[in-house]
N, C-alpha and C positions, 0 to 999 in steps of 0.2 A: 500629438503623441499617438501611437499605433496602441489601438487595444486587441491583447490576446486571447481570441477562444478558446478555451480551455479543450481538449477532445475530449469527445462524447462516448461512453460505449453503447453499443445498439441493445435494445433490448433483448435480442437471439444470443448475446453472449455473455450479457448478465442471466438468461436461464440456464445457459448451459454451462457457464460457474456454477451455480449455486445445485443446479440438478448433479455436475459430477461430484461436490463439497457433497451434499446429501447420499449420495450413492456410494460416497469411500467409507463415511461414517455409520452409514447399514451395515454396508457390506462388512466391516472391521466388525462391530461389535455382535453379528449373528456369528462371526466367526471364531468370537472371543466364547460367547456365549455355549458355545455348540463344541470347544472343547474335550476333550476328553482326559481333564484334569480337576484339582481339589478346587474349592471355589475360593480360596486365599490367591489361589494361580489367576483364576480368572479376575478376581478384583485387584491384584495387581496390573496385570495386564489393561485393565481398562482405567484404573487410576495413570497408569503410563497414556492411552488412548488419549485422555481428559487434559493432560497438563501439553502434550505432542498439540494440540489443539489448541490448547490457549495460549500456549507461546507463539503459535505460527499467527494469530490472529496479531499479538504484541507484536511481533516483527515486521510481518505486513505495516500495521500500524504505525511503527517507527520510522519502516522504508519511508513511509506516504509524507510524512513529517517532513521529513529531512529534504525530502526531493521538494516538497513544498517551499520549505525555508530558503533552500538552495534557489529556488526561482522567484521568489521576494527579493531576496536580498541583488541578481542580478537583474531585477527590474528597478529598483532603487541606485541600484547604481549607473544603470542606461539612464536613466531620469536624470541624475545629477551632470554624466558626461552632457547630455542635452543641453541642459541648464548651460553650463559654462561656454559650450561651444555657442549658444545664444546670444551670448552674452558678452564674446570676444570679437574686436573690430580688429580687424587684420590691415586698418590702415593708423590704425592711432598707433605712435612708434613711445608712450610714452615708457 
């Protein structure tokens, strides 16, 4: 049975996720901050910032989920074709 390596990301583009994730999230919130509006505006605005953010985290999340399940389930079932094909004699006529 063939085992699969999972890909790797390099550590230059886990910083440079997390640096650009960091730098949207500055950047938004000095901008919110720096309005020239009542501050009900602004903490609206960053309550929308807060949830924009933790739904994209849940989604992300779910993708990774599913794509995950998705590649279980079609390695369980190359397993089981394996299996049978194993297991079948292509001279026995019974």
């Amino acid at each position: 049975m063939q085992t699969i390596n999972p890909a790797k990301d390099s550590p230059a583009w886990i910083i440079q996720t997390w640096a650009a994730f960091l730098l949207s999230i500055s950047m938004t919130t000095f901008g919110i901050v720096n309005l020239p509006v009542d501050n009900w505006v602004k903490g609206f605005m960053g309550m929308g910032l807060a949830f924009s953010i933790g739904s994209s985290f849940t989604l992300a999340k779910t993708t990774r989920d599913l794509h995950e399940t998705k590649r279980l389930t079609a390695r369980i079932d190359e397993a089981k074709v394996e299996k049978l094909l194993s297991q079948h004699d292509p001279l026995n006529f019974k």
